[in-house]
N, C-alpha and C positions, 0 to 999 in steps of 0.2 A: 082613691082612698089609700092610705096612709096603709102601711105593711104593720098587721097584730105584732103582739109579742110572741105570738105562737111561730110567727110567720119567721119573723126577723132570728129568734133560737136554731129553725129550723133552717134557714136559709146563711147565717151567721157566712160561711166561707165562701159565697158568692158575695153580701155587701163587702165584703171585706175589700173584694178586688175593685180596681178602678176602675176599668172596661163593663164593670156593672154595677155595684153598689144599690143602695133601695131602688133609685129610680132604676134602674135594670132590671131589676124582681119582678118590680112594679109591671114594667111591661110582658116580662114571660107571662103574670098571671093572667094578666089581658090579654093572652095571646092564644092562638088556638093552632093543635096539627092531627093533620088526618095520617093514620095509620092502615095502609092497605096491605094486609095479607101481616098474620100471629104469628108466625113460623121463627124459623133460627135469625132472620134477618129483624123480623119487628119487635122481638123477644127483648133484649136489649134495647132499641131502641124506645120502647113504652116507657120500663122503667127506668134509664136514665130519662127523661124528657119529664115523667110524673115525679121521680127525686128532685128534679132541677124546678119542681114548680110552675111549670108549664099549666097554664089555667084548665083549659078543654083541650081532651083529647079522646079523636076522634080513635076506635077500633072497628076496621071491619074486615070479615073472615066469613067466607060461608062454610069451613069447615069443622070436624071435631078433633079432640085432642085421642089419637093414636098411639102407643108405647115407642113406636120407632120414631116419634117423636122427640120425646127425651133426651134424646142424644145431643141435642142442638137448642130445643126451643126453651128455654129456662125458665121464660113466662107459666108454663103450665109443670104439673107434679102428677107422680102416680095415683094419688087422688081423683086430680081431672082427666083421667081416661074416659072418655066415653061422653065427655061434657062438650057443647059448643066451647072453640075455643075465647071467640067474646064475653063470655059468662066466667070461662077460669082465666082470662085476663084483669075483667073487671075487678074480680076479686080480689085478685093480688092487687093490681093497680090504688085500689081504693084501701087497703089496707096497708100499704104503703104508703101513699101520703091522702090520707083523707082531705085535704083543701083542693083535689084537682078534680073536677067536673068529670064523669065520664060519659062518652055517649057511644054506643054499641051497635055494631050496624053486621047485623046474622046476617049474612046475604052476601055473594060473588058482585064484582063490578061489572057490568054490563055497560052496552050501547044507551042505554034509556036510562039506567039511574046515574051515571059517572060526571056527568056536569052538576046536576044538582045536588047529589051529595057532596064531591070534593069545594064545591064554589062558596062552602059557609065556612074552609078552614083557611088558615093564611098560608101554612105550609104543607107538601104533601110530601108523605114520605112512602115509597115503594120498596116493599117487602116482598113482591111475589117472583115467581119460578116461569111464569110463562111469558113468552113473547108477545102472545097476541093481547096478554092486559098491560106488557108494559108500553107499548104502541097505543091503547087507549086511553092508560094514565096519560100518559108524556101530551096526546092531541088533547086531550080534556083540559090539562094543565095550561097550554098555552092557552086553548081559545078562553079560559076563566082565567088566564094571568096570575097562576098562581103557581110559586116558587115549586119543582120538584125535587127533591134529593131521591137519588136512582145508588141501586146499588147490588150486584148479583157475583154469586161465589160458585167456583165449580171446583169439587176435590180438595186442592190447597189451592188455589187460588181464587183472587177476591177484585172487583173492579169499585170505582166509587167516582161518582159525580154529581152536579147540580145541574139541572136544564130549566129551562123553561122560565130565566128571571129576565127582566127587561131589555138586558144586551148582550145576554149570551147565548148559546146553542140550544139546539132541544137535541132530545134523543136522537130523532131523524139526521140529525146534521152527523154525530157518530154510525149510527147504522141505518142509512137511506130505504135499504131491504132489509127484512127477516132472511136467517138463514133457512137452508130448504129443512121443510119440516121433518123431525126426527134426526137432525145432522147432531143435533147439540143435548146430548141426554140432561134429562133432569137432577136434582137429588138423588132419589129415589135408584136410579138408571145407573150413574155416575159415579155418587156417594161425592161426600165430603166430610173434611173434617171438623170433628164439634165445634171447637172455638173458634174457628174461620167467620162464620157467619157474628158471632159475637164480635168478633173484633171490628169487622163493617158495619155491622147495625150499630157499633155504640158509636163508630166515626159516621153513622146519617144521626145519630141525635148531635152529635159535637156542629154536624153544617146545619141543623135545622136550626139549633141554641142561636148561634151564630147570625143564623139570616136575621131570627126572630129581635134581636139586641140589636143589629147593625152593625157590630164588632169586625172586625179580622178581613180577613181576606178567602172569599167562599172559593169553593171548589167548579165553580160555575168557569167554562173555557178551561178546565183540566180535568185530566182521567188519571186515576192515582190507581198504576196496579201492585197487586199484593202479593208476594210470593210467600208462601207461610214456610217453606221448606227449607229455603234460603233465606227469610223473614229480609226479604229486599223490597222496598217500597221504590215506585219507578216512576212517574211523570208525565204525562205527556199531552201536550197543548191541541185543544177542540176549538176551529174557529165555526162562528154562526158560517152556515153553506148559504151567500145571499141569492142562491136559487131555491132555500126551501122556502114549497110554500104557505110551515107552517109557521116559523118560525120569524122568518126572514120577510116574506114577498106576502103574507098572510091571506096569501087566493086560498086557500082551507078556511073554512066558514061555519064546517059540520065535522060531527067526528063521520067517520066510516061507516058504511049499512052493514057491515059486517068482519068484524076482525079475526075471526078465525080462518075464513075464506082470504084473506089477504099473508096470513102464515102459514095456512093448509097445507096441502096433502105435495106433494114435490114428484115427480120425476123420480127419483130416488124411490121413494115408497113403494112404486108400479115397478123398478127395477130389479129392487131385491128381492120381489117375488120370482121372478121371470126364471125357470129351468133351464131355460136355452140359453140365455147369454152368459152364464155360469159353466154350461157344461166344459167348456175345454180348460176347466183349471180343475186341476188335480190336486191329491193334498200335498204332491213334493213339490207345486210350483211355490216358490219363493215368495214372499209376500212383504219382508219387511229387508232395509238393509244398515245395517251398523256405521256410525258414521266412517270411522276407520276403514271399512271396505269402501264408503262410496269416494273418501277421497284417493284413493286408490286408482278408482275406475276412472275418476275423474281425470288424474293426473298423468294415465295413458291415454285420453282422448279419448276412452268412449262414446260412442254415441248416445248418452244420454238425455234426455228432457225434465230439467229440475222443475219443480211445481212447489212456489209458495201461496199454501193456501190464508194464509194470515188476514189480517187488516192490512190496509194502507198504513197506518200507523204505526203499526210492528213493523212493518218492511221498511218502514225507513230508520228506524232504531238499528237491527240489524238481519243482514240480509247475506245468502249464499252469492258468490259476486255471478257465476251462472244460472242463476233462477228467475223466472219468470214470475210475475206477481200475479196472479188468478184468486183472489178472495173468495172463501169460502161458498158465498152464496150467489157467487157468479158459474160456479162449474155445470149446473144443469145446462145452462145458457148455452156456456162455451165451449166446449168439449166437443159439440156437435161439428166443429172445424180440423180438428185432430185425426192428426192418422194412428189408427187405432191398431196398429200395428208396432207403434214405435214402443221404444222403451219409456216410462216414465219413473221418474221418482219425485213425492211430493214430500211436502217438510209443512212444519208449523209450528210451536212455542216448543210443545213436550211430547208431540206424537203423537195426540188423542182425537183432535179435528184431521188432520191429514190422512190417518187410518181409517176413520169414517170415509174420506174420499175418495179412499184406496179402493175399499168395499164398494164402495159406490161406482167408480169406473169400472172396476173387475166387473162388476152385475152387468152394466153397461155393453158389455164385448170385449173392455180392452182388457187383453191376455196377460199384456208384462208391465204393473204397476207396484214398484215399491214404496214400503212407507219408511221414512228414513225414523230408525229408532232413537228417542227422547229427544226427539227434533231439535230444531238449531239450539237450542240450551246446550245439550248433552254435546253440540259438535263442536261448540265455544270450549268445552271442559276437556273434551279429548283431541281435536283434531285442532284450533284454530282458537289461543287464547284474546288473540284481537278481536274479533268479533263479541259484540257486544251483548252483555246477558240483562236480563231486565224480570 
């Protein structure tokens, strides 16, 4: 059907362009996207995707709107404190552009509803905070073949990609494992900054617009990270893993009987309880070291053991040329090889994962583990402007 006059007024700077014109409208409004999780991430992206005319669109959230919300999620107002936030979405949403369908889904994604709900929209877009729903989004996605725009912010920094479209990776191909539970604080734990998550949610409606039109070139086989501090945008290429078996080899058939228990409780958790493996550090043992001191120690041959706990993919961007590459959610595993006697220092973007792992080994037994301060960034700035900042 033919775009109203109401439509084509309100739509006017999209026909205009060539890449979409009526027939482009035409398809957004025939189009539909699921929106998992209201927060500072789906905030933006609702209503860019409802301005843009986006036909149905799906919201769901089992939570309510909170004042320490505010800060980030722009979808809801001091009014809807206290409101589901599906109800203070819909509202905006529909008062915003009344020609877009809305449909509202009060309720957490689960094992049992997450195929059947995501399988009636064409694009899903992931808005949440936890690991163990974005490992159920992303398997839900593939086994229903439907396009995911993924996207997750910690502090100032912002990550963005597409999985899950017919010949490019899924999440799993990026991170095979979850990190050990509690390695990677939340929001809440962490903090972030307010416009962070706006800037990423309105770049997953620019790849959802995108997929939906068949325009441009998606974000699918790239991971765009964000540095809001340095406002440096960085690149870096995701091939499908053709040993995943969800993605790729497609022997995954079901989602998981259980996804919490697949991100659960860590080695870590049982450690940092433990009195004993704690006791011989004291409060004047050293805990962190300045890049300046370590190239120091470095550069008389200490005995040191660098530990980068990064990605595969940051350590090959840039890397200490003595460090060892130990990824995050490998050290329960591997540590257990180590003499725990030696000296260690671990590194990673800014300092924030590697002091987690500091804590972590310290709890563990070992005595002498440094966390090198504002990790390789900070050692690019002060010590070694060749090494590569991202």
């Amino acid at each position: 059907m033919p775009l109203t006059s109401d439509e084509l007024q309100r739509y006017a700077r999209h026909v205009v362009l060539p890449q979409v014109g009526s027939d482009g409208q035409e398809r957004l409004r025939a189009a539909s996207v699921l929106i998992i999780g209201l927060g500072g991430l789906g905030s933006p992206a609702a209503l860019y995707l409802a301005a843009a005319g986006v036909g149905r669109l799906g919201l769901l959230d089992g939570d309510t709107v909170a004042v320490h919300n505010l800060q980030r999620q722009v979808l809801h107002d001091t009014v809807s404190v206290g409101e589901a936030k599906t109800q203070s979405a819909r509202v905006r949403v529909e008062a915003l552009n009344p020609h877009v369908r809305v449909e509202t889904w009060q309720t957490m994604l689960t094992r049992e509803n997450a195929r059947g709900i995501l399988s009636d929209y064409d694009v899903v877009i992931d808005g949440t905070d936890s690991f163990a729903t974005r490992y159920l989004i992303n398997d839900a996605c593939v086994l229903e073949r439907r396009s995911l725009v993924q996207a997750s912010v910690h502090r100032f920094e912002g990550q963005l990609s597409v999985f899950a479209t017919a010949h490019g990776p899924c999440y799993r191909c990026l991170h095979p494992e979850p990190p050990p539970a509690g390695s990677v604080p939340n929001c809440a734990e962490g903090g972030v900054l307010g416009v962070l998550p706006g800037l990423l949610g309105t770049l997953q409606a620019t790849e959802a617009l995108k997929l939906l039109l068949g325009i441009g070139t998606s974000m699918a086989g790239r991971l765009l990270v964000v540095d809001a501090l340095t406002m440096r945008f960085h690149e870096v290429g995701i091939e499908r893993d053709p040993a995943c078996a969800w993605c790729a080899t497609r022997t995954a058939t079901a989602l998981l009987d259980d996804y919490a228990a697949f991100c659960g409780e860590s080695p870590a958790t049982v450690a940092t309880t433990s009195g004993s493996a704690t006791a011989a550090i004291t409060a004047d043992t050293p805990t962190e070291i300045a890049p300046a001191a370590l190239a120091v120690r470095l550069a008389r041959g200490d005995a040191l053991r660098v530990i980068d706990v990064r990605e595969p993919w940051e350590h090959q961007i840039a890397h200490l040329e003595s460090a060892t590459l130990v990824p995050m959610q490998t050290i329960p595993s591997a540590h257990h090889a180590w003499d725990r006697h030696a000296e260690y220092v671990v590194y990673c973007h800014h300092g924030m994962r590697s002091g987690m792992v500091a804590d972590y080994l310290r709890a563990t037994g070992f005595t002498r583990v440094l966390n090198l301060e504002g990790g390789i960034d900070r050692w690019s700035v002060e010590v070694d402007p060749s090494v590569a900042r991202y």
